[in-house]
MIVEXDO-803205 format. One line per field, with one value per residue (C-alpha): x, y, z; chain; residue number from 1. Coordinates in Angstrom, 3 decimals. Example, Ala and Ser with C-alpha at 12.3 -4.5 7.8 and 13.67 -1.06 7.14 Angstrom:
<rs>
X <- [12.300_13.670]
Y <- [-4.500_-1.060]
Z <- [7.800_7.140]
chaine <- [A_A]
num <- [1_2]
</rs>
This chain:
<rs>
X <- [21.877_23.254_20.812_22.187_21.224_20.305_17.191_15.880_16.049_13.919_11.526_11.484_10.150_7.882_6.512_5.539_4.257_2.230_0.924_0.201_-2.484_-4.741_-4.897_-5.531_-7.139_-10.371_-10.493_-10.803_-14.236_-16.063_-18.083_-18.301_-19.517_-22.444_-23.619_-23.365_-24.290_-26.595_-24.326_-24.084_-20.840_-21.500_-21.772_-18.186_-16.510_-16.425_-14.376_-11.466_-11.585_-11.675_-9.058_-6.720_-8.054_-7.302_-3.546_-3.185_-4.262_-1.896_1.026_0.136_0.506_3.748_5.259_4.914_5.069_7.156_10.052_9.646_7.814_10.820_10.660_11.014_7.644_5.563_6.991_5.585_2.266_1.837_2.024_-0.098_-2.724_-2.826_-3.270_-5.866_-7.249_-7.249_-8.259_-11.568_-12.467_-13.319_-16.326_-17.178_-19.245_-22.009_-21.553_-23.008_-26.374_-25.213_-22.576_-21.175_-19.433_-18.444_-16.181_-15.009_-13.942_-11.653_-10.460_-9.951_-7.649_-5.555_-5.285_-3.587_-1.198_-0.891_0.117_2.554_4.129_4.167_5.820_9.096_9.623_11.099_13.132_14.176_15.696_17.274_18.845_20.787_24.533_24.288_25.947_23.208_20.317_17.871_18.082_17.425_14.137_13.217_13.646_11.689_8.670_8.949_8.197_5.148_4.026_5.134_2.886_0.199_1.007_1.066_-2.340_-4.279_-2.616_-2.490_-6.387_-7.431_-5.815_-8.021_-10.835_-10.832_-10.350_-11.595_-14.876_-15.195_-17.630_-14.515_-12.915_-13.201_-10.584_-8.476_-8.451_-7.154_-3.997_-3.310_-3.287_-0.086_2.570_2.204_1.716_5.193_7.241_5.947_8.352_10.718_10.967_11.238_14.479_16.041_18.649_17.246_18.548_17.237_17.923_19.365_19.010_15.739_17.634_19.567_16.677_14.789_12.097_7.891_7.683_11.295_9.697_6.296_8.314_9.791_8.630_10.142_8.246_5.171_5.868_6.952_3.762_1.854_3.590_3.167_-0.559_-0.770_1.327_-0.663_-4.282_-2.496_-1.410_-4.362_-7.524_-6.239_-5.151_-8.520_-10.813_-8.891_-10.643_-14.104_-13.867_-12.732_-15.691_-18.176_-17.118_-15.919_-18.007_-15.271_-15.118_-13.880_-10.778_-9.669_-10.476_-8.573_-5.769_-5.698_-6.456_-4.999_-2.236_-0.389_-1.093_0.569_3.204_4.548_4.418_6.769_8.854_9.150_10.515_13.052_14.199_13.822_16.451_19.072_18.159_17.895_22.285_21.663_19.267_18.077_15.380_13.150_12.762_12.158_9.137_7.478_7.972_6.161_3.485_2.403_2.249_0.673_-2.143_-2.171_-2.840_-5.644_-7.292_-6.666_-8.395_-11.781_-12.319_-11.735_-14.752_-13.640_-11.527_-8.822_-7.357_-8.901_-6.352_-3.234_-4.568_-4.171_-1.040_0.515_-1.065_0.857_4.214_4.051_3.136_5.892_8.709_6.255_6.730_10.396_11.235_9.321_10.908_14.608_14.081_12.806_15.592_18.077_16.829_16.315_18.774_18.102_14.157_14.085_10.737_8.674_9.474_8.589_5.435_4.499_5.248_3.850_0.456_0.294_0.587_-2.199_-4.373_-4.004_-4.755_-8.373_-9.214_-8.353_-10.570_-12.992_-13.274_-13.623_-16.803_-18.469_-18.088_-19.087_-22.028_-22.830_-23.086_-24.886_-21.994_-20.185_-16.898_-14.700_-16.459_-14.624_-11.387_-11.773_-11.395_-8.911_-6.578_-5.936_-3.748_-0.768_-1.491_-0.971_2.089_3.421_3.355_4.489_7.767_8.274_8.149_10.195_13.288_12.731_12.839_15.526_17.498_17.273_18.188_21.125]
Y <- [-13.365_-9.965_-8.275_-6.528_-4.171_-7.463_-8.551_-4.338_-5.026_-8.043_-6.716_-3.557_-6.309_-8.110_-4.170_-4.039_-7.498_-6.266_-3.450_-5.661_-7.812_-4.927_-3.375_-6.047_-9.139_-7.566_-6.751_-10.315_-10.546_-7.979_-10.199_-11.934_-9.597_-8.342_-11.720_-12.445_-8.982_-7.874_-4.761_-3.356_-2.513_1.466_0.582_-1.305_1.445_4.174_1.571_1.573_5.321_4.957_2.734_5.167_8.006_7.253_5.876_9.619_11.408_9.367_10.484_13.907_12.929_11.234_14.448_15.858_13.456_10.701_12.229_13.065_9.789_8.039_5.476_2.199_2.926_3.880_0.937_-1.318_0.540_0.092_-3.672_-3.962_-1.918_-4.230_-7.201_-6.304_-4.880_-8.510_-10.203_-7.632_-8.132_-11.840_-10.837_-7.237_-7.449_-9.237_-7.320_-4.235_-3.952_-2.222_-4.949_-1.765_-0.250_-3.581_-3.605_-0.079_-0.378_-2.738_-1.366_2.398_0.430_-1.475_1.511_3.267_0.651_0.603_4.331_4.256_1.163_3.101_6.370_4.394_1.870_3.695_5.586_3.352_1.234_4.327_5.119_1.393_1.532_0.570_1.281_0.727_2.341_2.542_-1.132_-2.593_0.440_-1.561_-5.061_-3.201_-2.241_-5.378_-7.165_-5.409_-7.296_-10.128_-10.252_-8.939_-12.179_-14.570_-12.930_-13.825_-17.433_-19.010_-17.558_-18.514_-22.124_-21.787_-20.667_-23.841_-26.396_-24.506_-22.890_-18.660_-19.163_-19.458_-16.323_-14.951_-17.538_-16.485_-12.995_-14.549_-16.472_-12.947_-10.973_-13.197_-11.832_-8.368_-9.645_-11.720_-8.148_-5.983_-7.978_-7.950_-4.252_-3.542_-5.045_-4.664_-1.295_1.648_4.370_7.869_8.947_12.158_14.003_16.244_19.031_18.833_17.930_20.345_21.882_21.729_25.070_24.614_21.513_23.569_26.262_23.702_23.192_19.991_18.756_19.018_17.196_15.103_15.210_14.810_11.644_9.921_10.803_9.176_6.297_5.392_5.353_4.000_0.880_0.669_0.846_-2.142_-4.156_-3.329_-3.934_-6.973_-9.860_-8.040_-7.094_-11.064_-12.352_-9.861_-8.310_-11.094_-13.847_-15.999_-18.574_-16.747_-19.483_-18.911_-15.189_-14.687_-16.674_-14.977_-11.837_-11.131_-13.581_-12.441_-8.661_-9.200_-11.441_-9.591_-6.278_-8.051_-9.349_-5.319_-4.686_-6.626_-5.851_-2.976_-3.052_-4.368_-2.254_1.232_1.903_0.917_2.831_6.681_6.452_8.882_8.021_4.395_5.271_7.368_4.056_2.218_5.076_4.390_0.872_0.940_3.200_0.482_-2.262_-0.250_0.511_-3.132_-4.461_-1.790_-2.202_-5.964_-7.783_-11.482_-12.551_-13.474_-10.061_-8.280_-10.537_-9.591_-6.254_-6.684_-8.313_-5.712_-2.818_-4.499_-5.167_-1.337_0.206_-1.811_0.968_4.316_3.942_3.171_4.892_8.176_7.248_6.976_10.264_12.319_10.748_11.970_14.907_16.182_14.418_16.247_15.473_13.612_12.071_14.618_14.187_10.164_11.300_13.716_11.714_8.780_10.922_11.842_8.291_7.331_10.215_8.333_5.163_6.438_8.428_5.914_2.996_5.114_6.743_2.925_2.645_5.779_5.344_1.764_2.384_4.995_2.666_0.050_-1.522_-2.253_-2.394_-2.031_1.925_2.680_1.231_3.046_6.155_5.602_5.135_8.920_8.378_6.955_9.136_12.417_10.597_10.093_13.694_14.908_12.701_14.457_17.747_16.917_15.863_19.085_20.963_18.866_19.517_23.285_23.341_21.428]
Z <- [21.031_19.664_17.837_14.831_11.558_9.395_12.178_12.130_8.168_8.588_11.218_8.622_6.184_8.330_9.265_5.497_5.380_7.892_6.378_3.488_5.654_6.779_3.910_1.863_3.618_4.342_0.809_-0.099_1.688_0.222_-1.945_1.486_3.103_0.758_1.494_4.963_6.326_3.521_2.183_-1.435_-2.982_-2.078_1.292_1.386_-0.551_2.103_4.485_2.212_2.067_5.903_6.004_4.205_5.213_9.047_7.758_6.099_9.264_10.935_8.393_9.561_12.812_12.276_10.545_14.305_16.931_15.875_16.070_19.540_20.711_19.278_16.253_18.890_21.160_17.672_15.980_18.531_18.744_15.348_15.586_18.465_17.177_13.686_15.931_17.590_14.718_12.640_15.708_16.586_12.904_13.713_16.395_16.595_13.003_15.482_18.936_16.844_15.574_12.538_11.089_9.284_12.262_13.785_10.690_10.752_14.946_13.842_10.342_12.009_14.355_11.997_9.597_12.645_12.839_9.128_8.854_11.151_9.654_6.434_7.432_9.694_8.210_4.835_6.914_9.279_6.562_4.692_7.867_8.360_6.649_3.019_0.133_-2.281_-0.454_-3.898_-3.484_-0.085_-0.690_-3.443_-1.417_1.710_-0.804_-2.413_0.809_0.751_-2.531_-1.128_1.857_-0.102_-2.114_0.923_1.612_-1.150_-1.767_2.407_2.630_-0.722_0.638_4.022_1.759_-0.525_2.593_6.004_3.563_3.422_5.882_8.452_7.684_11.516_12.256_9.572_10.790_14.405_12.256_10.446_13.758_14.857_12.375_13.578_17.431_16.985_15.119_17.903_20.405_17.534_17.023_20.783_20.579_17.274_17.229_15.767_13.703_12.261_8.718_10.475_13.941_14.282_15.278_11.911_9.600_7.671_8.949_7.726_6.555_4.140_2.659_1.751_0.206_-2.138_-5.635_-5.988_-2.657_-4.302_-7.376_-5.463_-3.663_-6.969_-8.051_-4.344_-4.578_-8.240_-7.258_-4.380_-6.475_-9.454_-7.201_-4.499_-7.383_-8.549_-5.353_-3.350_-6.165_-8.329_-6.227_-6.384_-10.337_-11.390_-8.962_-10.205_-12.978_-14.860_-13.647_-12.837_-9.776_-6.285_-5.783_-9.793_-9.541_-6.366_-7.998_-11.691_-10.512_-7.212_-6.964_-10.386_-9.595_-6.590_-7.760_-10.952_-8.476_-6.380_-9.410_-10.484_-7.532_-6.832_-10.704_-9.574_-6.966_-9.582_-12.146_-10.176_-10.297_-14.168_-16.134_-14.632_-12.197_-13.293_-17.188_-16.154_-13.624_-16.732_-18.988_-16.432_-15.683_-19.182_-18.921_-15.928_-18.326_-20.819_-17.978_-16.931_-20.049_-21.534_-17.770_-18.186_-21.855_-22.594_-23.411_-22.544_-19.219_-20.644_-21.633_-18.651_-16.328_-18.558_-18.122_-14.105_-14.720_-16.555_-13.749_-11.095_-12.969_-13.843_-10.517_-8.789_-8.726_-8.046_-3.958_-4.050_-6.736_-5.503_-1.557_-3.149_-5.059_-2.056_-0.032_-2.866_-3.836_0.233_2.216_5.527_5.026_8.196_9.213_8.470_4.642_4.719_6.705_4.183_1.391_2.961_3.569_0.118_-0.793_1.449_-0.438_-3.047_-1.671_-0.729_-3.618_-5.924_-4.711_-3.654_-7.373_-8.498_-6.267_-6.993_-10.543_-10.333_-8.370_-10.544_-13.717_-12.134_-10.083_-13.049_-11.823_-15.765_-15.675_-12.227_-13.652_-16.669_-14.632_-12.740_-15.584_-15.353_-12.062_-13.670_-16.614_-14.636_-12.763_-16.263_-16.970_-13.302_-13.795_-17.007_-15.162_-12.004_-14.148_-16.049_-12.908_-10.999_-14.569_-14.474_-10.506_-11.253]
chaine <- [A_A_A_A_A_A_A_A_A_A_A_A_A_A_A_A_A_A_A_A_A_A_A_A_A_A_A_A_A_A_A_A_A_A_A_A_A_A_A_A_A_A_A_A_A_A_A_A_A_A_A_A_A_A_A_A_A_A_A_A_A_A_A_A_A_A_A_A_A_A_A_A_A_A_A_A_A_A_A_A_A_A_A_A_A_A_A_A_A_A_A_A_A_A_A_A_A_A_A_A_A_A_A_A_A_A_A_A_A_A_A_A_A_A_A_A_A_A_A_A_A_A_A_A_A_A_A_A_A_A_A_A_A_A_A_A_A_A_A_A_A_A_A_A_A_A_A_A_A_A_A_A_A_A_A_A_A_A_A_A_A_A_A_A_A_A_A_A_A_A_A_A_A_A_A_A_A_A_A_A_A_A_A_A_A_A_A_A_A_A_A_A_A_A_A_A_A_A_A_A_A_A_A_A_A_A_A_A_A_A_A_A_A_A_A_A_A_A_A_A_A_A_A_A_A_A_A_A_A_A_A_A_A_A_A_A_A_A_A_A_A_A_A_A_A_A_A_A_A_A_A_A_A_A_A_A_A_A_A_A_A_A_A_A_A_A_A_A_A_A_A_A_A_A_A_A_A_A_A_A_A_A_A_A_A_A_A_A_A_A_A_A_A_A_A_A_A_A_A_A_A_A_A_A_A_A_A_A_A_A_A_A_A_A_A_A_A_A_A_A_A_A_A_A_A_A_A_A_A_A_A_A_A_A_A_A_A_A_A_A_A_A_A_A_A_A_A_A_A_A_A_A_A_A_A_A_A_A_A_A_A_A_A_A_A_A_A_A_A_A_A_A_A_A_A_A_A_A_A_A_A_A_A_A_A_A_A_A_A_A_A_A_A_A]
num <- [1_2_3_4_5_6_7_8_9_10_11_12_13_14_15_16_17_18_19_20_21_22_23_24_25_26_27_28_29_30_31_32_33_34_35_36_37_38_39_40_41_42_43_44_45_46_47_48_49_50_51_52_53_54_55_56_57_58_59_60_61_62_63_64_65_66_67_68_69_70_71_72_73_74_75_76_77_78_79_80_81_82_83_84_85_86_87_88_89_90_91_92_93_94_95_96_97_98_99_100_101_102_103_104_105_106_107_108_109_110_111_112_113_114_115_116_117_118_119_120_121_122_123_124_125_126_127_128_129_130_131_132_133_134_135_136_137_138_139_140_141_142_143_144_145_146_147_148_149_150_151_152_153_154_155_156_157_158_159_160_161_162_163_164_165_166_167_168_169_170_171_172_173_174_175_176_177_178_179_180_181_182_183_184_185_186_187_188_189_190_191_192_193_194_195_196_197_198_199_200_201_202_203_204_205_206_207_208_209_210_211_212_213_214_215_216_217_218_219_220_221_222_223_224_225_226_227_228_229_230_231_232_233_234_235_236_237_238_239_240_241_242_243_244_245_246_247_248_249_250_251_252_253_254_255_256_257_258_259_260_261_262_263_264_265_266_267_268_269_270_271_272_273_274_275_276_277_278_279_280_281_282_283_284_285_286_287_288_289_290_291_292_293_294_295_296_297_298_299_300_301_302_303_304_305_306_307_308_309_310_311_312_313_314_315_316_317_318_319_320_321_322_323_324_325_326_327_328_329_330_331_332_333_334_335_336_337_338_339_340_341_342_343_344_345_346_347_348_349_350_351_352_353_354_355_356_357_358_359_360_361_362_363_364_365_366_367_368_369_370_371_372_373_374_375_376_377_378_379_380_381_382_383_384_385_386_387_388_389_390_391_392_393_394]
</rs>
């Protein structure tokens, strides 16, 4: 069979599904894992940083190398490395006398496959011919949500008949999607957003004011979305004192869900109303959902709260993607990468600021969201100033 643009799009989509597994299955068994190994919540905290923190060194990488590696042999690394990455995380906990690092081997190892998945597979999809690219962006990130969906709901399922005490083998199911889209990706035709000897260079983006708004709002978008999705399962279960099964459900599942609503709205409504203005209006809801999740005294409002976080921060990545593609068109990979890295910033500060500040009041998980709410506060304002600026280059 012919292999055309339509099975890259959907290996694109599976490459965010995957990303959407390592970064948020572990997650899931935190409470787990306090348990079974003996671990506080300040000792968990610093592998999510990890986790991010390897994908962002990875973006780095990527702004260099990938270019010249070519995007079909790092697409297909990426997948392997996830795989083995789920499947180590179902024994290496116990080969290791500390189970600590037998669950940072196999996290460091995903993550790499995670940050690779998260710098090509943006551009990879810009590059395919489309006339509305805003939207199949949208329907790529949205993909995302959905996996991170899928995750929550088929283990939450495995949890309630197989017992959490069987998790290793869920880890082994997980590692198959990305197994199966590595031999997808080393056949699917690939395509570059534009030829490296025609895209801009490093030190031209650096120079650029606009970059590092840009920057800003990537960095912002990336805590303002992550805080939530790493820490959601763990603040219903904990915080909340609500049953794992209903908390993964209430909590997770419609964060996730309504995330993935946004953005396929998203994807209809970006040739309708101007991109910019819109992500503000959602940076302030996103505020509200934060605020309304730390400071409400009953469950109830703390899950609308969660609800309203992820149907807020569902445009910031393709929204902030589409307007870097627009406003640089001959960004090439090293713009994704950089962009991409700033987003994984985020993605470690963020939950890690929900720890610290947790662990700081007595593991009270509401405090750490409390201060997180100034991410999409200060992507609220940064939005403000980019259209300001893009105005008064125009």
């Amino acid at each position: 069979m012919k292999l055309t643009y339509t099975h890259t799009k959907v290996a694109c989509y599976f490459g965010f599904v995957t990303q959407a597994i390592v970064n948020n299955f572990a997650p899931l068994l935190f409470i787990t894992f306090t348990t079974e190994f003996d671990m506080t919540l300040s000792q968990i905290t610093p592998l999510v940083s990890i986790n991010f923190a390897v994908q962002l060194l990875v973006d780095l990488l990527c702004a260099k190398f990938a270019d010249k590696l070519g995007y079909r042999a790092c697409m297909v690394t990426a997948h392997i490395c996830a795989a083995a990455g789920l499947a180590g995380l179902s024994f290496l906990p116990e080969l290791f006398g500390s189970p600590f690092v037998g669950i940072l081997i196999p996290m460091v190892l995903y993550a790499v496959g995670g940050g690779l998945l998260e710098v090509l597979c943006s551009p990879i999809v810009e590059a395919l011919p489309s006339e509305h690219k805003e939207a199949s962006m949208s329907v790529l990130h949205a993909f995302y949500s959905w996996g991170h969906l899928a995750v929550i709901l088929f283990s939450t399922l495995f949890f309630s008949f197989a017992g959490i005490a069987n998790w290793r083998y869920l880890a082994c199911i997980w590692a198959v999607v990305p197994a199966l889209n590595a031999v997808a990706f080393a056949k699917v035709p690939i395509l570059r957003t534009v030829e490296e000897a025609k895209s801009m260079k490093v030190p031209e983006l650096l120079r650029s004011g606009l970059f590092w708004m840009l920057i800003i709002v990537m960095l912002c978008a990336g805590a303002s979305e992550m805080s939530m999705a790493q820490w959601v399962s763990a603040f219903t279960e904990a915080g909340l004192k609500v049953d794992k099964t209903l908390g993964d459900l209430a909590g997770g599942c419609i964060f996730a869900a309504l995330m993935s609503v946004s953005r396929m709205l998203n994807a209809g409504l970006s040739r309708k109303f101007p991109r910019m203005g819109y992500m503000a209006v959602c940076g302030g809801l996103c505020v509200c959902g934060y605020l309304l999740a730390a400071l409400s005294p009953t469950p109830v409002p703390a899950f609308i709260g969660c609800a309203l976080c992820g149907l807020s921060c569902g445009v910031f990545w393709p929204g902030t993607f589409s307007l870097a593609a627009r406003i640089y068109p001959a960004g090439g990979t090293a713009l994704f990468a950089f962009l991409a890295l700033a987003g994984d910033l985020g993605c470690s500060s963020g939950p890690g600021v929900v720890g610290l500040v947790s662990g700081i009041f007595g593991d009270r998980l509401q405090s750490g969201l409390l201060a997180v709410a100034v991410f999409p506060a200060v992507l609220v304002i940064s939005v403000i100033l980019l259209l300001r600026a893009e105005k008064r280059k125009t």
